[in-house]
C-alpha positions as CSV (number, residue, x, y, z in Angstrom):
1,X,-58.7,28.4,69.8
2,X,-59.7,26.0,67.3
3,X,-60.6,22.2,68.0
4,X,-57.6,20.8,66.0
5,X,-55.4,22.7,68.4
6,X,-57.6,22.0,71.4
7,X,-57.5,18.4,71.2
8,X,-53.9,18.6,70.6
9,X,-53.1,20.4,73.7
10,X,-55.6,18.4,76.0
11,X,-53.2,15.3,74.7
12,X,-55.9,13.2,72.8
13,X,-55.3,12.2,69.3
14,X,-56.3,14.3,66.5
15,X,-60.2,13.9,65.5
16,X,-60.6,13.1,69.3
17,X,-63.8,13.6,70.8
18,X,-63.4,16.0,73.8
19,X,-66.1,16.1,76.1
20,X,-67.0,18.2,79.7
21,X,-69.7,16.7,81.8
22,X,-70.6,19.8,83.2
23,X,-73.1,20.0,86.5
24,X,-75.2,23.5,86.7
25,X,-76.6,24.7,89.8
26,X,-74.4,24.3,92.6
27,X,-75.5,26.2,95.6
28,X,-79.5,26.4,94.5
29,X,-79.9,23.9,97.3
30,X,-78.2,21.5,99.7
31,X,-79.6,18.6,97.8
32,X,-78.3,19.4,94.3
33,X,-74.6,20.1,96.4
34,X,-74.8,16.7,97.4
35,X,-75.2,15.2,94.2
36,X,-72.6,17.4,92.1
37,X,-70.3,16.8,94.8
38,X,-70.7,13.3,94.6
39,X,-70.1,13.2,91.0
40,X,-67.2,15.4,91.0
41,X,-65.4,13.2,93.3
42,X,-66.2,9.9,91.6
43,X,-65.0,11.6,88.4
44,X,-68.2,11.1,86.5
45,X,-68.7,15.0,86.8
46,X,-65.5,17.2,85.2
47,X,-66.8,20.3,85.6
48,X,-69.6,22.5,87.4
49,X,-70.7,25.9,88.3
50,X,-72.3,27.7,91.2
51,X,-75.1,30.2,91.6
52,X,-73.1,32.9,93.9
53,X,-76.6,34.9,94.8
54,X,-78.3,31.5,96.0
55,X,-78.5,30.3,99.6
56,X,-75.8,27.5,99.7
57,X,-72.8,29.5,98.3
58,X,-70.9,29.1,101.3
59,X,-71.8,25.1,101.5
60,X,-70.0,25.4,97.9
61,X,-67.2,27.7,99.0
62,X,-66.3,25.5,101.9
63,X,-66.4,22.2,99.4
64,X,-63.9,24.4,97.2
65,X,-61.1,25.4,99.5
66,X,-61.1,21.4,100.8
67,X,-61.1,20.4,97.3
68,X,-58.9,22.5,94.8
69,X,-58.4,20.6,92.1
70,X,-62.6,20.6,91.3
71,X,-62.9,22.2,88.5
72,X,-65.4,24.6,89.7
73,X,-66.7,27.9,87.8
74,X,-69.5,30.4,88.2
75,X,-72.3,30.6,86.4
76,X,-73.7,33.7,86.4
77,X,-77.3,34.2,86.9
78,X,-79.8,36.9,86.5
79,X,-82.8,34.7,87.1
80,X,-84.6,33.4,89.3
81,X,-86.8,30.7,88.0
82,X,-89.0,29.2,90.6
83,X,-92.4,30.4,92.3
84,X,-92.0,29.9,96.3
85,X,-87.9,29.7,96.1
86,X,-86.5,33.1,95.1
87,X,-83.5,34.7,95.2
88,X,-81.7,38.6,93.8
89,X,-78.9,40.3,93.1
90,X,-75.5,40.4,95.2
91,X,-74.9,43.9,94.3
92,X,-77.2,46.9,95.9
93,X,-80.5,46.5,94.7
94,X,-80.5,50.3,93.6
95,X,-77.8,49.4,91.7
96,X,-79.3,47.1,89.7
97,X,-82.9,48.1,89.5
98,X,-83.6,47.1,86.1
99,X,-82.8,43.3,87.1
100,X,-85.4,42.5,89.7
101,X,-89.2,42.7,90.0
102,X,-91.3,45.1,92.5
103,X,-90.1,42.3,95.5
104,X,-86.6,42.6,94.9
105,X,-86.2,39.2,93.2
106,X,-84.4,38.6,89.8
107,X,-87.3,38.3,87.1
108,X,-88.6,34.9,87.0
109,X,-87.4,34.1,82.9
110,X,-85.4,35.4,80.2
111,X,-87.9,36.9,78.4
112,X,-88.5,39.4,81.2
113,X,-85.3,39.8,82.0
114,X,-84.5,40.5,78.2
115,X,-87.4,43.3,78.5
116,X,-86.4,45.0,81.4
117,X,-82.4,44.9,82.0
118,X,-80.0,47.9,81.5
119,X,-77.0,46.3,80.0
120,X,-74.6,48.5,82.5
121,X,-76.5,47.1,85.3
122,X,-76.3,43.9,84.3
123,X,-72.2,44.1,84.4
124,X,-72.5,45.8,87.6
125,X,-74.2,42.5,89.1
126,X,-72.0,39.9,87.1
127,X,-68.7,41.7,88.3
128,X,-70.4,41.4,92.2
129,X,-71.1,37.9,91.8
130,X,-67.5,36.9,90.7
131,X,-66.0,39.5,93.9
132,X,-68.1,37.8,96.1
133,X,-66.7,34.5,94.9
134,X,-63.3,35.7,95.4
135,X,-63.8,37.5,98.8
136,X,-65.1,33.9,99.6
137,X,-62.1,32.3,99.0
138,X,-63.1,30.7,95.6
139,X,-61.4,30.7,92.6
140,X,-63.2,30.1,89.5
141,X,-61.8,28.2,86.8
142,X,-64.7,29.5,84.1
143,X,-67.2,31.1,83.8
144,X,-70.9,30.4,81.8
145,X,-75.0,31.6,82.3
146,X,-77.7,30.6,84.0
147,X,-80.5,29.6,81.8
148,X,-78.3,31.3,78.9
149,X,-79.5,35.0,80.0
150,X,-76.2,36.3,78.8
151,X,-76.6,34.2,75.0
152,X,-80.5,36.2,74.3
153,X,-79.0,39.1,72.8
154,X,-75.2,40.6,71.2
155,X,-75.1,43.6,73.7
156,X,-75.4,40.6,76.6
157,X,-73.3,38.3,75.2
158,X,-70.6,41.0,74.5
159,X,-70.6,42.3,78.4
160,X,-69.7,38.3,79.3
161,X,-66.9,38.2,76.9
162,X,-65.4,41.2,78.6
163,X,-66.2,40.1,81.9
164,X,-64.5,37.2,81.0
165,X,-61.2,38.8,79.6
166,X,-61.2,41.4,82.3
167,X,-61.1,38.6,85.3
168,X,-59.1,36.3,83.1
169,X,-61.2,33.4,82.9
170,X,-62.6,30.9,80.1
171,X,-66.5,31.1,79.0
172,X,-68.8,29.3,77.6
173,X,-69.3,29.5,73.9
174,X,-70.2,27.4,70.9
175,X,-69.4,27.5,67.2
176,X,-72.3,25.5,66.0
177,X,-76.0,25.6,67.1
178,X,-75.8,28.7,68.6
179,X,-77.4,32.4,68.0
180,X,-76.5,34.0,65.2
181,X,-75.1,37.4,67.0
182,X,-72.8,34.8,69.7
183,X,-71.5,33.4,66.1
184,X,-70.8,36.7,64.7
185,X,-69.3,38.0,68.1
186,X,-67.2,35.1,68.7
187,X,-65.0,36.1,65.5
188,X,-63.7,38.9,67.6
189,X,-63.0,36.2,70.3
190,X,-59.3,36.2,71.6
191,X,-56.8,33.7,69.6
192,X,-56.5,31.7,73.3
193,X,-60.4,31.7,74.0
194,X,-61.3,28.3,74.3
195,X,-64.7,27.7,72.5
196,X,-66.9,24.7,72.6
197,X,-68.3,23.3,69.1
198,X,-71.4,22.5,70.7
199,X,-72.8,22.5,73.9
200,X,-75.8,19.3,74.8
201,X,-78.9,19.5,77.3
202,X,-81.4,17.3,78.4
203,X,-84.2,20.0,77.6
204,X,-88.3,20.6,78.8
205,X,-88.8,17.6,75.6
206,X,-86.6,15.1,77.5
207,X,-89.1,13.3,80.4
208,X,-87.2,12.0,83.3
209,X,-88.3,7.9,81.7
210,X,-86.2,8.9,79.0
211,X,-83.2,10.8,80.1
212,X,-81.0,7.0,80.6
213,X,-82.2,6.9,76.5
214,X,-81.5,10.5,76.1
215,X,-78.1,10.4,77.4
216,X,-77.1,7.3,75.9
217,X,-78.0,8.3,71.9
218,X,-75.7,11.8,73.2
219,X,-73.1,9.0,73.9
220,X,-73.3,7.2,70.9
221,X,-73.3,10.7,68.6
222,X,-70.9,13.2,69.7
223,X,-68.7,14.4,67.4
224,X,-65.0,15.1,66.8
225,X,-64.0,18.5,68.9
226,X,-64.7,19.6,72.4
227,X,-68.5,19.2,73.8
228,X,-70.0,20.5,76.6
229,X,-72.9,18.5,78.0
230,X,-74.6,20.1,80.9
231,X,-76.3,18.3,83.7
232,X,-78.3,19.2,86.4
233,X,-78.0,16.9,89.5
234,X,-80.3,16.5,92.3
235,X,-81.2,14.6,95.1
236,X,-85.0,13.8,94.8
237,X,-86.0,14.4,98.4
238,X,-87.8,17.1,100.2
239,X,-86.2,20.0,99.8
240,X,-85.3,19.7,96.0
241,X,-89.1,18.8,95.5
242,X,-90.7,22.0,97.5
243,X,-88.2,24.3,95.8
244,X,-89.0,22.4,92.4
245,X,-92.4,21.7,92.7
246,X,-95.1,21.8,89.5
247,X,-91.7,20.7,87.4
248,X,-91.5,17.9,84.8
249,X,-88.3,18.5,84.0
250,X,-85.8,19.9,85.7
251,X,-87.7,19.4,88.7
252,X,-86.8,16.5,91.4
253,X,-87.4,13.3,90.3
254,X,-85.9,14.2,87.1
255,X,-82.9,15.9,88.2
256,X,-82.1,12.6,90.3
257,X,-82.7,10.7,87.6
258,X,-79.9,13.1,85.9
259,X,-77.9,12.6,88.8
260,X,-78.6,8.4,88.3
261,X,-77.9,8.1,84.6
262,X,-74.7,10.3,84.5
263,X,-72.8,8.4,87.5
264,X,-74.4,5.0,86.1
265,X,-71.2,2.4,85.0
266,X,-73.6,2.0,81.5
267,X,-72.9,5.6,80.5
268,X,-69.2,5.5,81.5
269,X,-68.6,2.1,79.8
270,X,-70.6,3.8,76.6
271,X,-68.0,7.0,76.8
272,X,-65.1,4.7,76.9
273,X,-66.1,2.5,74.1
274,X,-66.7,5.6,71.6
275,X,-63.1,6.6,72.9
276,X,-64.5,9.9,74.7
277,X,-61.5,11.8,75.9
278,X,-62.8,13.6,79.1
279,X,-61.7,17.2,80.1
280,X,-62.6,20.2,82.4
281,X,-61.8,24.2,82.1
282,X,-59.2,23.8,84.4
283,X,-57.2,21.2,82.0
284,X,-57.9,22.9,78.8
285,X,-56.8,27.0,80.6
286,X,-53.6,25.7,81.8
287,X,-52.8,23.4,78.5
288,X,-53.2,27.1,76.9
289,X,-51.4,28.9,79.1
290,X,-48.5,26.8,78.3
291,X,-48.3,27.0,74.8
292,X,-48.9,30.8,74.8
């Protein structure tokens, strides 16, 4: 579905900037829970996604049935990233051999992972991960990747478009700044898919000084059409610090200072003066639905 069409079922005027503050990471610890929750109730946060194989799933599943209008996907992960917190795969490990490491852990980056998974295993696990969402009582409104395993190569990227239109559900995708092969592949998207022109990240070059700057410029130069800008809230305390620890970014301090600069009144006054029309996957699927 294209932008024009996007915008004018999400009720914004035409040329509209469209934007999804979306929070990744729900359920990697209690302390990132806490602070997407926070933001998705204060409406500073539209959208987020939880990591069904990590230990606070069911912190998130609880949240979810209380809260059913959160716009809450999954995003799907096939990594595990950190050096003393680890976690695997929801389907049978002999299943899914090719996706974890001689402990039993999803490989520790996308380059390994990209080395070592068998594509059929890899739907095995992402087909688990949404079924044990749903046995869980959640309902996910979209689904997206973890560290973008799914974007590193066509075969991947094809397996979560079918996921997706097997189970129904919306998933990440951009026209502009991504891989060539998701470009390519997302001409054979369906006529109702709804696909982001861009999707924005604080990255490994933003340092957690600058991410109120960082955020700020994103303000000032979105562009017409529907953006996705990803987060990744924390509470700096702890926990979040032993699980995140060696980290510059993405680690504690900087994902509270994430957490900081997206609920600050500064950011929302700046989204409301560039006339920012905000939007989750939940508003967009069902403005579709209806005019299909």
């Amino acid at each position: 579905m294209t932008s024009q069409e996007l915008t004018y079922l999400a009720g914004a005027n035409a040329g509209a900037k469209l934007l999804i503050i979306h929070a990744d990471d729900l359920a990697l610890s209690h302390s990132v829970n806490e602070a997407i929750f926070a933001g998705l109730k204060e409406g500073r946060i539209s959208s987020a996604s939880v990591m069904v194989p990590c230990p606070w799933m069911p912190e998130v599943a609880v949240f979810a049935k209380s809260h059913p209008n959160m716009d809450l996907g999954i995003h799907l992960t096939l990594t595990s990233e950190f050096s003393g917190y680890r976690w695997g795969p929801v389907a049978p490990v002999d299943c899914v051999a090719s996706l974890v490491d001689a402990n039993g852990y999803f490989w520790q980056d996308t380059s390994q992972f990209l080395v070592n998974a068998k594509p059929q295993e890899v739907e095995i696990e992402l087909r688990a991960q949404i079924t044990r969402a749903l046995q869980m009582g959640f309902r996910p409104t979209h689904l997206d990747s973890h560290m973008f395993a799914l974007f590193q190569s066509p075969e991947l990227f094809m397996i979560f478009m079918k996921v997706a239109h097997d189970y129904d559900l919306p998933y990440l995708a951009a026209r502009t700044g991504a891989p060539s092969h998701m470009l390519n592949l997302l001409e054979h998207a369906y006529s109702y898919d709804i696909i982001a022109d861009r999707i924005i990240m604080a990255d490994d070059n933003v340092s957690t000084g600058k991410l109120r700057e960082w955020y700020m410029h994103a303000a000032k130069a979105l562009e017409p059409g529907l953006t996705q800008l990803i987060v990744h809230p924390g509470i700096n305390n702890t926990e979040l610090a032993s699980i995140t620890q060696g980290r510059r970014s993405f680690g504690s301090a900087w994902r509270e200072q994430d957490f900081k600069t997206v609920l600050c009144s500064e950011f929302a006054e700046l989204l409301n003066k560039e006339k920012v029309f905000q939007v989750n996957w939940s508003m967009l699927s069902k403005a579709v639905a209806q005019a299909i």
